[in-house]
C-alpha positions as CSV (number, residue, x, y, z in Angstrom):
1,X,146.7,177.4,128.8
2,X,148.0,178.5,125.2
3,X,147.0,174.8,124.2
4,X,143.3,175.8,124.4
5,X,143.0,177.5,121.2
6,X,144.9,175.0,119.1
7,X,142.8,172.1,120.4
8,X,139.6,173.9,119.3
9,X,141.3,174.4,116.3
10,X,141.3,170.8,115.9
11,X,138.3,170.0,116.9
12,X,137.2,172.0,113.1
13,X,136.8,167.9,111.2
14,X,134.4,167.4,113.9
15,X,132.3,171.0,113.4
16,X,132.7,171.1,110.2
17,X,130.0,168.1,109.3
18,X,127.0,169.3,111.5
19,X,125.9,172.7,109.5
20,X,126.3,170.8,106.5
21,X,123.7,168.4,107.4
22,X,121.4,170.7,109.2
23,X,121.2,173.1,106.7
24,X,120.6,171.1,104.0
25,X,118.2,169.7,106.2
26,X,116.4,173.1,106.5
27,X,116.8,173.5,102.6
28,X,114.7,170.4,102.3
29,X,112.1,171.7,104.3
30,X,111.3,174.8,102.3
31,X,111.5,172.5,98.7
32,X,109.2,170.2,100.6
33,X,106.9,172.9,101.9
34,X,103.9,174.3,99.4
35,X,103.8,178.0,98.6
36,X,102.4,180.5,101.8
37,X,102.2,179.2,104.9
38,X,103.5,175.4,106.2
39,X,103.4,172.8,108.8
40,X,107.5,173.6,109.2
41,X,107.1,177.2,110.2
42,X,108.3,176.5,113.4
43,X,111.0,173.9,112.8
44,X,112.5,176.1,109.6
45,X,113.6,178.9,111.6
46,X,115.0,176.7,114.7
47,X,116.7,174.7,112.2
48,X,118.6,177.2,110.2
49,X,119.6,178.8,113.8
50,X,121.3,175.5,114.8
51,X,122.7,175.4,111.6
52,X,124.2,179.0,112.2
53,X,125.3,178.1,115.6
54,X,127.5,175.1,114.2
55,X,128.7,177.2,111.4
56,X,129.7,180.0,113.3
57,X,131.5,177.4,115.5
58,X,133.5,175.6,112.7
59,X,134.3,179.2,111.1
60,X,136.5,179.9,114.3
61,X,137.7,176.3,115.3
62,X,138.9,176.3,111.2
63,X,140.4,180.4,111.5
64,X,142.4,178.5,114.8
65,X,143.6,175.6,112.6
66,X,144.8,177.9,110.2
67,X,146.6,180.0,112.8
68,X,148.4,177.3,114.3
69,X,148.2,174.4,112.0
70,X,150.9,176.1,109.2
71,X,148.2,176.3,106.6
72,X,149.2,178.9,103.8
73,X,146.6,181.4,103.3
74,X,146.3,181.2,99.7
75,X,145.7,177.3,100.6
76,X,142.8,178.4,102.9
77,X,141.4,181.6,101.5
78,X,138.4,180.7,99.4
79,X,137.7,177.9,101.7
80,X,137.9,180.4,104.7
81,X,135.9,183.0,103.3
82,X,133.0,180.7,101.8
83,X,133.0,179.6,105.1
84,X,132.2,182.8,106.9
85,X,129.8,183.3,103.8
86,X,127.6,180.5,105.4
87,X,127.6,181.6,108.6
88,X,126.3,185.1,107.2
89,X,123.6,183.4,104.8
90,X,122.0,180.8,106.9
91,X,122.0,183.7,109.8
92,X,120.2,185.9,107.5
93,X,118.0,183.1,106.9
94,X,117.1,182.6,110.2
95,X,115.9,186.1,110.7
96,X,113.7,186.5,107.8
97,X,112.1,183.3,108.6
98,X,111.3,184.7,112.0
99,X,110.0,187.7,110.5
100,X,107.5,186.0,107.7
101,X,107.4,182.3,108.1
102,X,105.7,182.1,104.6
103,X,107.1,180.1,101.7
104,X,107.9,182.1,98.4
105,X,109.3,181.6,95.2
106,X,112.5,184.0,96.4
107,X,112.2,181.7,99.6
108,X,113.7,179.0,97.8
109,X,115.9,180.5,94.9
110,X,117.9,182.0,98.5
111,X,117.8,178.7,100.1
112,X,119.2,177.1,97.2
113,X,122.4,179.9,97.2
114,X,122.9,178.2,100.6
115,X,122.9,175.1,99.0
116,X,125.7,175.8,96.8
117,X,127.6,177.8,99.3
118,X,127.6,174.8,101.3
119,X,128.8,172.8,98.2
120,X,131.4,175.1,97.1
121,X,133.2,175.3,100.8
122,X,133.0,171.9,101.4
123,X,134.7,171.1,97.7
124,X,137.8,173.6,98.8
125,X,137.7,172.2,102.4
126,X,138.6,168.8,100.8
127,X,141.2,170.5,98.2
128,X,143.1,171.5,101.6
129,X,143.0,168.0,103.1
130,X,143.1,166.2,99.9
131,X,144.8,167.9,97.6
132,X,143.5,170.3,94.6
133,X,142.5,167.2,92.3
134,X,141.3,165.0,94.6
135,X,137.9,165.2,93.4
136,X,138.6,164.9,89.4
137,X,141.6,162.9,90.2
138,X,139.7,159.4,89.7
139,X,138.4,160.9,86.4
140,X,139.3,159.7,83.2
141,X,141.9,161.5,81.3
142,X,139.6,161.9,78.3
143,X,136.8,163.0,80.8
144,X,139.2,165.7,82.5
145,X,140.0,167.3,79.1
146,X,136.1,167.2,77.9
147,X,135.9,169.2,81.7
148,X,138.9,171.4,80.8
149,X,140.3,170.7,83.9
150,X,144.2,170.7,83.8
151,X,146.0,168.9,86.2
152,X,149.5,168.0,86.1
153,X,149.9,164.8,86.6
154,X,153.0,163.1,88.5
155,X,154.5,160.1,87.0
156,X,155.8,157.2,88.5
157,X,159.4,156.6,88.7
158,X,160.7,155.6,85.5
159,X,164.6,154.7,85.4
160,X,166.8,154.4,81.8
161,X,168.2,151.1,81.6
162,X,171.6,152.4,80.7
163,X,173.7,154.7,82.6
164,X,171.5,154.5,85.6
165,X,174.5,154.8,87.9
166,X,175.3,158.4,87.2
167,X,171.5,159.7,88.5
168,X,171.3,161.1,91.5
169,X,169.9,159.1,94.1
170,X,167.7,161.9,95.6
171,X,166.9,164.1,92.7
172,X,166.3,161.6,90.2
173,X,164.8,159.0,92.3
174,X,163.6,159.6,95.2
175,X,161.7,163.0,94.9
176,X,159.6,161.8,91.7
177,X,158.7,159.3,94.0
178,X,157.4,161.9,96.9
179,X,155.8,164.0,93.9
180,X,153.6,161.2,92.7
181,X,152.4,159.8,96.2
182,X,152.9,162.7,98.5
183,X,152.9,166.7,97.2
184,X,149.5,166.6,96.4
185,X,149.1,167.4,100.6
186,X,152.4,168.3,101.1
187,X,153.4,171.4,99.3
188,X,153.7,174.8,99.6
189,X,150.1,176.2,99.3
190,X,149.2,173.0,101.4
191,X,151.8,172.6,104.4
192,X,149.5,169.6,105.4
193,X,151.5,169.2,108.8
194,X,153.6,171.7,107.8
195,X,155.7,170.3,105.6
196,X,156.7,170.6,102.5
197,X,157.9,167.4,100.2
198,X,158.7,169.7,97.3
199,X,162.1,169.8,97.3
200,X,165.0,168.5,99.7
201,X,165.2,171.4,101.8
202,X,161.4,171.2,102.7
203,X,161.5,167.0,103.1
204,X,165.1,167.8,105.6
205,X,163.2,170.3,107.6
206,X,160.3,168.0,108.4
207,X,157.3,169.4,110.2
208,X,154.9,170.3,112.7
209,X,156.4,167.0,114.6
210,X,159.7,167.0,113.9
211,X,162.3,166.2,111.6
212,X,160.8,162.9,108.9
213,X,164.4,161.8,107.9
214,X,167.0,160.0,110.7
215,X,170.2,160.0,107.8
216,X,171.0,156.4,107.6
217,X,168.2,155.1,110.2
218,X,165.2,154.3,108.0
219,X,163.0,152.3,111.3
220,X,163.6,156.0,113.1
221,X,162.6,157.6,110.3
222,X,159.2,158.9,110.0
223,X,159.0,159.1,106.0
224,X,159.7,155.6,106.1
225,X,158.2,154.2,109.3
226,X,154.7,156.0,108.7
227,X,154.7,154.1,104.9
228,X,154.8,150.9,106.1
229,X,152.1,150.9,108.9
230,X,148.6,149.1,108.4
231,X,146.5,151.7,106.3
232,X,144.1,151.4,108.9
233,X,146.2,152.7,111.3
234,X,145.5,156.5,111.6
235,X,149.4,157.4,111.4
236,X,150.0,155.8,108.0
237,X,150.8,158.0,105.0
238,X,149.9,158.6,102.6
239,X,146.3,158.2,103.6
240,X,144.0,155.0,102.6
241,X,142.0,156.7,100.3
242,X,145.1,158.4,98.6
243,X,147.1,156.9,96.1
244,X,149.8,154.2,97.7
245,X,153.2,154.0,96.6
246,X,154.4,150.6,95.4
247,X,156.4,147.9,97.6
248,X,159.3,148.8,95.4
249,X,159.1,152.4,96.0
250,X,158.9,152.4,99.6
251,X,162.3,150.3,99.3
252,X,164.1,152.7,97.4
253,X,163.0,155.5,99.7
254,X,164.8,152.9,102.4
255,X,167.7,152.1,101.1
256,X,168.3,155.9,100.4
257,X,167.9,156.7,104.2
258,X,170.2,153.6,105.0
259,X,172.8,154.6,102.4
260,X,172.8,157.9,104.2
261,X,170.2,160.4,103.0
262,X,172.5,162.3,100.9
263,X,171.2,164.4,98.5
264,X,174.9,164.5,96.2
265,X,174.9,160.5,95.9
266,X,174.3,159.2,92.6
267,X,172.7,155.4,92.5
268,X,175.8,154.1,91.8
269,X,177.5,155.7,95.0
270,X,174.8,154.0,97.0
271,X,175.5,150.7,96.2
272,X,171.7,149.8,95.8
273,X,171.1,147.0,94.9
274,X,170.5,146.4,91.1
275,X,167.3,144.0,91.5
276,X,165.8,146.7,93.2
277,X,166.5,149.3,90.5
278,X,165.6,147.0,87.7
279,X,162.0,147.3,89.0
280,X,161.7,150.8,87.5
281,X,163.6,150.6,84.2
282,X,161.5,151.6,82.0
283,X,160.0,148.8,79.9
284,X,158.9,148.8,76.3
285,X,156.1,146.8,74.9
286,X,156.2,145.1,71.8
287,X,152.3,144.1,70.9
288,X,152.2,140.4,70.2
289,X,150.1,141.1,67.0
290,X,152.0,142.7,64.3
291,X,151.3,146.8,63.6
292,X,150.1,146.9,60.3
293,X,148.5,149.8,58.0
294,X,145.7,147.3,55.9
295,X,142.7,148.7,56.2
296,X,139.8,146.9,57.7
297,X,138.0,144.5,56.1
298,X,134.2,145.3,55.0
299,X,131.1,144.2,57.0
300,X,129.7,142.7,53.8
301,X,133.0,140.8,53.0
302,X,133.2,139.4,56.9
303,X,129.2,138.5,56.6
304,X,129.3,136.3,53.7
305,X,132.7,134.2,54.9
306,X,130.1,133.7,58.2
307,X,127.7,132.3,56.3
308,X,130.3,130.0,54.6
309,X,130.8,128.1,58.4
310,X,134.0,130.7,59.3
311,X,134.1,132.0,62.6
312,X,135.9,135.5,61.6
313,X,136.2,138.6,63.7
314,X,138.7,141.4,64.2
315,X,141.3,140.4,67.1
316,X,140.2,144.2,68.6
317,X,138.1,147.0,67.5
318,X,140.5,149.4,66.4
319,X,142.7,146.5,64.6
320,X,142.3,145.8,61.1
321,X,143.9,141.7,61.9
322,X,141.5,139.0,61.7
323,X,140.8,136.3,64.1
324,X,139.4,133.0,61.8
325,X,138.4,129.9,63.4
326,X,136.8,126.0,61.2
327,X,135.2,125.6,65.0
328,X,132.2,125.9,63.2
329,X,133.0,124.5,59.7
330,X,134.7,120.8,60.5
331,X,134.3,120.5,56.5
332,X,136.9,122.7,56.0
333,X,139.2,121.0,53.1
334,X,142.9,122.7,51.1
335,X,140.6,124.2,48.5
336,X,138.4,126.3,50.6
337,X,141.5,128.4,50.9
338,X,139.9,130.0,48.0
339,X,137.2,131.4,50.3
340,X,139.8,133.0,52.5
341,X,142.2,134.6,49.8
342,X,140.7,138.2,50.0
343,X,141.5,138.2,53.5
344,X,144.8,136.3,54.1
345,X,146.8,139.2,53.9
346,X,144.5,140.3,57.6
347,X,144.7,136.8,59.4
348,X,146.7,136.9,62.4
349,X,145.0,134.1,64.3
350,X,143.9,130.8,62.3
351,X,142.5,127.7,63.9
352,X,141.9,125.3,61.3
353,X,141.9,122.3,63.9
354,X,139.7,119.4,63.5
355,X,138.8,120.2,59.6
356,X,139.6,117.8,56.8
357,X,142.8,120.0,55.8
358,X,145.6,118.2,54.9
359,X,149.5,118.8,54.2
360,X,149.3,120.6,51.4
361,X,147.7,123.7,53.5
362,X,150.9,124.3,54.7
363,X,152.2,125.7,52.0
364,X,149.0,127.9,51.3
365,X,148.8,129.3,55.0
366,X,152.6,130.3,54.1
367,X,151.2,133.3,52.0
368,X,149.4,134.7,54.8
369,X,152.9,136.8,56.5
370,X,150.8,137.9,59.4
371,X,149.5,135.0,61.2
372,X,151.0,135.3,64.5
373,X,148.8,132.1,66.1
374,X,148.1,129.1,64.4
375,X,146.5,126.4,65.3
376,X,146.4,122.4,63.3
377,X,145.2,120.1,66.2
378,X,144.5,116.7,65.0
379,X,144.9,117.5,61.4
380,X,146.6,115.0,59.0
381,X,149.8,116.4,58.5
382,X,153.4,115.2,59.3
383,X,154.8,117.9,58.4
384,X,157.3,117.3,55.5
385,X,156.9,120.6,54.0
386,X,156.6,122.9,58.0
387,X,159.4,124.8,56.2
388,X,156.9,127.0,54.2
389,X,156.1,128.2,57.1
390,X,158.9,129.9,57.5
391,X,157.5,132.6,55.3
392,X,154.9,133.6,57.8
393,X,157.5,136.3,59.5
394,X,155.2,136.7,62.0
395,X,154.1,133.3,63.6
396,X,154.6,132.7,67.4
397,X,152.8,130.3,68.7
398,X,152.0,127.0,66.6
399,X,149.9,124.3,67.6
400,X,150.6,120.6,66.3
401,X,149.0,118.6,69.2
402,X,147.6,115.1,67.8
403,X,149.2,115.3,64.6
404,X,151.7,113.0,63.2
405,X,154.9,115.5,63.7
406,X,158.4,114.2,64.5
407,X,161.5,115.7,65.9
408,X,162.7,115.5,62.3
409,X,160.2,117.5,60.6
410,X,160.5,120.4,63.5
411,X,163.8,120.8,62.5
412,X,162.4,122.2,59.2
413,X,161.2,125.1,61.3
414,X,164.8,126.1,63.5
415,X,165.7,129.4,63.0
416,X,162.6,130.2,62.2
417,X,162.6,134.4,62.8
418,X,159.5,134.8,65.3
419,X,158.6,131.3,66.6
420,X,158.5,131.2,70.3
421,X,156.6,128.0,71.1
422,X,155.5,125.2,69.6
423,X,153.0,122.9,71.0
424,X,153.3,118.8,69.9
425,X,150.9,116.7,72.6
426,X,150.4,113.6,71.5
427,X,152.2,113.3,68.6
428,X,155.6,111.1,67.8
429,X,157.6,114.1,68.6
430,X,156.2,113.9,72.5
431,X,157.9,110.3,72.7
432,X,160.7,111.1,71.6
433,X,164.0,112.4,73.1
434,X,164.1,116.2,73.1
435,X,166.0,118.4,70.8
436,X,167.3,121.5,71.5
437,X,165.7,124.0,69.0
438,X,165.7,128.2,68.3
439,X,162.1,127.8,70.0
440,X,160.4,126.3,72.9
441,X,158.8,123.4,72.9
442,X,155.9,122.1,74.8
443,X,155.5,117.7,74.6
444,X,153.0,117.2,77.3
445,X,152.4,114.5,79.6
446,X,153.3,116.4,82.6
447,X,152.8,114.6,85.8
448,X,152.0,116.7,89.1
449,X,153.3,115.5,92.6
450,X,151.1,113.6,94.4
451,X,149.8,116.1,97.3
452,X,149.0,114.5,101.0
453,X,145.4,116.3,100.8
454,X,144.8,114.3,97.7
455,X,144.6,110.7,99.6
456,X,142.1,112.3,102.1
457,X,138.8,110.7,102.6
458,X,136.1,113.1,103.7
């Protein structure tokens, strides 16, 4: 019979919620209730008594859990005690309601200390099955420190493209892996199945069930099994509303497993595959419009170039580079350059397609070095002088479509520092044969096969 007290232990979850909600229920009552005497005199008292009961009831079943379960006690303490706490409040509660029925000022401000009672366990109730930030955890970073709350936050695995050989397979890969998906429940003040993902001794050991790790069986192996079950399915880990690892991640923790489960391996010594560590090299982004130090243009100075037919606007808020657009102003002609000259210097997107511009702005938009995106759709240009473009050390992308460009004059732009892709629909250079240049180049007239749903009749 020495299972009986465990399985009350466990039946704590199912406890647990029923004081909550009957004692808030009673709280209710009393804020609903006018001062002296109410229509709930009889319901308050039999209320907070089933409330005790249930209290009383989930105090053991969660002192059993913590007996037999391998909670820590400094993971249970507060939780344990606040617990008990209830049981004494909402019991006291019960008696003095049986003794005067009446509803007082003092009646309330006592009610509402059982209120936060109540809160207060249930928030370190979840800490234990959740982890310790699991309630600021969704929170916004900025928020948390506005809160001063400080968590440490875990960070994914993050692997240096050279050298990544020598790392150790366990210490270097795997375990940041269990720190950012799995210690939050699984660590020494919260031996959530008692077990400890720490460290290697603590993941070798296992838990309550067993061992987690079958050295160079990952199917028999619970770490890895128990990751890739349906989240639905009450055996998966970590749980649904936790943080998942990624695909990649649970294939690493795999292949260490199959390669053995040592923890002296390095990567290389494994003989992982390289596609799969490639996924966490850690990646550096280059933003696609230039950094710059101008300062930002004035509201004033942006207003009146709107009222000249520009459609101008910074490319982000905190970014001092201007998006400009003719959308609006198909009048556009070479000598309204004028109008933009006291912001070239902060274009970094021009469309000037479908205004009267003409070859000759070529050479003026090549004063402007930070353009990154420029567009000259149906404009009259053929481009005999595209070199002065060359001087924008920051174009990428340039649109030519329905102009009068030829593979010759894109030659005047190979080798060009920055270009990436240049767009000529339309034009003689699309009918021509193609020509292998320092930057892509996009001709149109694609043709998409012919799909058997596409001849159905409905």
């Amino acid at each position: 019979m020495d299972f009986l007290l465990p399985l009350f232990g466990r039946f704590h979850p199912l406890f647990v919620h029923l004081p909550i909600g009957i004692l808030f229920f009673a709280v209710l009552l009393i804020f609903l209730s006018k001062k002296g005497k109410t229509n709930f005199s009889n319901v308050i008292p039999i209320t907070f008594l089933t409330g005790t009961v249930f209290a009383f009831l989930s105090a053991i079943s969660g002192f059993l859990q913590y007996q037999h379960e391998g909670y820590t006690w400094d993971s249970v303490q507060i939780h344990l005690i606040l617990g008990w706490c209830t049981v004494a409040f909402s019991a006291w509660l019960y008696f003095s309601f049986r003794r005067n029925p009446d509803i007082t000022k003092n009646r309330k401000i006592h009610s509402s200390g059982l209120l936060l009672i109540l809160i207060l366990t249930g928030h370190f109730g979840g800490n234990i099955t959740h982890g310790d930030d699991y309630l600021f955890e969704v929170l916004p970073s900025g928020l948390q420190s506005f809160l001063g709350i400080e968590i440490e936050q875990s960070k994914p695995l993050e692997l240096p493209t050279e050298n990544w050989e020598e790392i150790a397979f366990f210490d270097g890969a795997i375990q940041p892996i269990l720190n950012h998906n799995c210690t939050s429940c699984h660590n020494p003040k919260n031996l959530k199945g008692d077990m400890d993902l720490t460290s290697a001794k603590g993941l070798l050991e296992g838990g309550e069930n067993g061992k987690i790790v079958n050295q160079g069986n990952a199917e028999n192996s619970k770490l890895f099994s128990r990751l890739i079950l349906p989240k639905e399915d009450e055996e998966h880990m970590p749980p649904k509303e936790k943080r998942q690892p990624r695909k990649a991640e649970i294939e690493l923790i795999k292949a260490w497993i199959e390669s053995g489960g040592s923890m002296d391996q390095t990567l290389g010594d494994s003989k992982v595959s390289t596609s799969l560590i490639s996924q966490f090299f850690a990646k550096e982004e280059f933003p696609f419009y230039p950094k710059t130090t101008l300062k930002s243009i004035s509201s004033d100075t942006l207003s009146k170039l709107r009222e000249k037919g520009f459609f101008i606007e910074n490319i982000a808020l905190d970014n001092p580079l201007l998006r400009v657009s003719c959308i609006n102003f198909p009048a556009f002609e070479d000598k309204d350059w004028e109008l933009l000259n006291s912001v070239s210097d902060h274009i970094a997107y021009l469309d000037l397609s479908g205004s009267k511009a003409t070859q000759a702005i070529l050479e003026l938009i090549g004063t402007s070095s930070n353009i990154t995106v420029l567009k000259l759709n149906g404009l009259e240009i053929s481009g005999e002088n595209l070199s002065s473009l060359k001087n924008c050390t920051n174009l990428k992308l340039l649109y030519l479509n329905s102009t009068a460009i030829s593979m010759e004059s894109l030659s005047l732009l190979n080798g060009h520092p920055t270009l990436e892709k240049v767009y000529v629909f339309k034009t003689p250079a699309s009918n021509q044969e193609k020509v292998r240049f320092s930057f892509e180049l996009e001709t149109g007239d694609y043709l998409l096969p012919k799909l058997a749903t596409d001849t159905i009749v409905y």
